[in-house]
C-alpha positions, 0 to 999 in steps of 0.5 A: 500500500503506497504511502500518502501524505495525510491530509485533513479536512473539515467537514460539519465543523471537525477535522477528519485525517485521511491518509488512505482509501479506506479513510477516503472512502469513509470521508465520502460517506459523511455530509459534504456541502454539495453532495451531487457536485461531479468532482466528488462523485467521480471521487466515489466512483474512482475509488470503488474501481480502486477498491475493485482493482481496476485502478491505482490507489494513487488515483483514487487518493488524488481524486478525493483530495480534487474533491476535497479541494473543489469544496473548500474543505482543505483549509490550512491551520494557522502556524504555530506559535512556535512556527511563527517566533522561527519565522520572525527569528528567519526575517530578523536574519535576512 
């Protein structure tokens, strides 16, 4: 099984880790804002050919992150607190 890098996103309030099909697939199960939207349908139906053998997982894996994508539930967290003093400790030396 390839290792993805995991990517959370942000449905109904929560945060939700996917870092393979099997968690993929479960994400596509919940509520998404616009359930009959193309980019997520063809999502679920990517990775049942995935699931089926007929397809890479890498495949299915990006076209659940497209659709993930196409919705807005991909938001980037604010950095750290620490992340923040490293980067103005950064710009102090340049």
């Amino acid at each position: 099984m390839p290792a993805f890098i995991p990517i959370t996103i942000y449905l109904n309030g929560r945060s939700m880790l996917v870092a393979s099909i099997a968690d993929a697939e479960t994400a596509l199960q919940q509520p998404w804002p616009f359930m009959d939207k193309p980019c997520r349908l063809e999502a679920i139906r990517i990775i049942e050919e995935c699931l089926a053998g007929h397809c890479t997982q890498q495949a299915a894996f990006d076209a659940f992150r497209a659709a993930a994508s196409e919705q807005g539930l991909l938001k980037r967290k604010p950095p750290s607190i620490g992340l923040r003093k490293f980067d103005g400790v950064a710009e102090d030396l340049l």
